[in-house]
C-alpha positions as a Markdown table, in Angstrom:
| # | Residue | x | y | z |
|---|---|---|---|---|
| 1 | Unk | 29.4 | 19.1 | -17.1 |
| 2 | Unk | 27.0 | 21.4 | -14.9 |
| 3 | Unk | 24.3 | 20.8 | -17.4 |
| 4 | Unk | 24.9 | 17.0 | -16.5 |
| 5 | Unk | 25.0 | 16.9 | -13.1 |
| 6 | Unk | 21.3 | 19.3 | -13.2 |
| 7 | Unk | 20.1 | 16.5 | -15.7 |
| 8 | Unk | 20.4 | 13.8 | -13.6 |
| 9 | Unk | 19.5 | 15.8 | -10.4 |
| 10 | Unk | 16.0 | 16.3 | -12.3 |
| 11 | Unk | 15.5 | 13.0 | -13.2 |
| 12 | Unk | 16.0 | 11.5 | -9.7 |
| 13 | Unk | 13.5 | 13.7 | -8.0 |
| 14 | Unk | 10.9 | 13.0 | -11.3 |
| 15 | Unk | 11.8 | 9.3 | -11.1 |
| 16 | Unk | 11.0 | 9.5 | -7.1 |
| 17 | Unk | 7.8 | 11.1 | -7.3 |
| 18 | Unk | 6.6 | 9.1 | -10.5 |
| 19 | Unk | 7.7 | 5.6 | -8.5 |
| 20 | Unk | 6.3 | 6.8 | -5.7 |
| 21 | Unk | 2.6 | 7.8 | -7.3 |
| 22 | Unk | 3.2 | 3.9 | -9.4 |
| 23 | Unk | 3.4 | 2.2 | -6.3 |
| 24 | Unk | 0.8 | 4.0 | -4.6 |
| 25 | Unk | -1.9 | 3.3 | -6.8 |
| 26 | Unk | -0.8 | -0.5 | -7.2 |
| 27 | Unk | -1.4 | -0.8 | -3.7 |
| 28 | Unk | -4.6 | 0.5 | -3.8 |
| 29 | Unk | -5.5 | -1.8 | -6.4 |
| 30 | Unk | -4.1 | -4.7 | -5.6 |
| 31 | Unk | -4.0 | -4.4 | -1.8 |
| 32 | Unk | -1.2 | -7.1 | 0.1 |
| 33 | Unk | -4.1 | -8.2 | 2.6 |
| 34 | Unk | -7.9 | -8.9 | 2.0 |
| 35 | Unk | -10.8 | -10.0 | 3.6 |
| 36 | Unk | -9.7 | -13.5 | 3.4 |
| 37 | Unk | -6.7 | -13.3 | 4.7 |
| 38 | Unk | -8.1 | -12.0 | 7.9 |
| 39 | Unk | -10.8 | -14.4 | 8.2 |
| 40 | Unk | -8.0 | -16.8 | 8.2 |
| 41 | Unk | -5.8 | -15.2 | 10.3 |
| 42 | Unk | -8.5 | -15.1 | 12.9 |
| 43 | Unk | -9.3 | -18.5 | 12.8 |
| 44 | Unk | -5.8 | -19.3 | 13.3 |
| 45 | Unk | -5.7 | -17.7 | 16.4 |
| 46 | Unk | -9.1 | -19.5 | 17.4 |
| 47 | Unk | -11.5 | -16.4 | 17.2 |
| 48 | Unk | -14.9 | -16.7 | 14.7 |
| 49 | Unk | -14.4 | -12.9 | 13.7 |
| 50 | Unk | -17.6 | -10.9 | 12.5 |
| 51 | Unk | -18.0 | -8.7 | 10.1 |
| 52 | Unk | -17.7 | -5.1 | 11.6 |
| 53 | Unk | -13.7 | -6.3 | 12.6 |
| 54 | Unk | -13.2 | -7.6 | 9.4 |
| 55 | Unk | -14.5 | -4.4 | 8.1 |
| 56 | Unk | -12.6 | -2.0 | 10.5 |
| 57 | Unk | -9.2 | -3.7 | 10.1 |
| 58 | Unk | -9.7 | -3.6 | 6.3 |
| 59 | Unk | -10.2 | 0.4 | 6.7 |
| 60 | Unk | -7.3 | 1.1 | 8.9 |
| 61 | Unk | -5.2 | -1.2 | 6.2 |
| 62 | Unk | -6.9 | 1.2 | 3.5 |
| 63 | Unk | -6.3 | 4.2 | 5.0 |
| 64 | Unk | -2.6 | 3.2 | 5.8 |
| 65 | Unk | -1.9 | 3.5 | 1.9 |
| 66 | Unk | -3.7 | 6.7 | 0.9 |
């Protein structure tokens, strides 16, 4: 019964830390928000936005998931 019990304690931190590393790198590949999006979201809100914010926003968003 011990035996179980330190089984499945093992396998819960492993599982944790090998979802965790998954998910990270998905999210560096495939990130929720790209360039696009913010062009968009900046027209919505009336403002022609230039590169260097579309750039900067992009890196905080990167740098957010690393």
């Amino acid at each position: 019964m011990l035996y179980g019990f330190l089984g499945l304690a093992v396998g819960l931190v492993i599982g944790f830390f090998a979802a965790r590393y998954f998910f990270k790198k998905n999210l560096q590949k495939n990130p929720p928000i790209n360039e696009k999006m913010i062009r968009a979201m900046f027209m919505e809100m009336g403002r022609k936005p230039n590169e260097t914010q579309i750039k900067r926003i992009m890196k905080s968003i990167n740098d957010q998931y690393k």
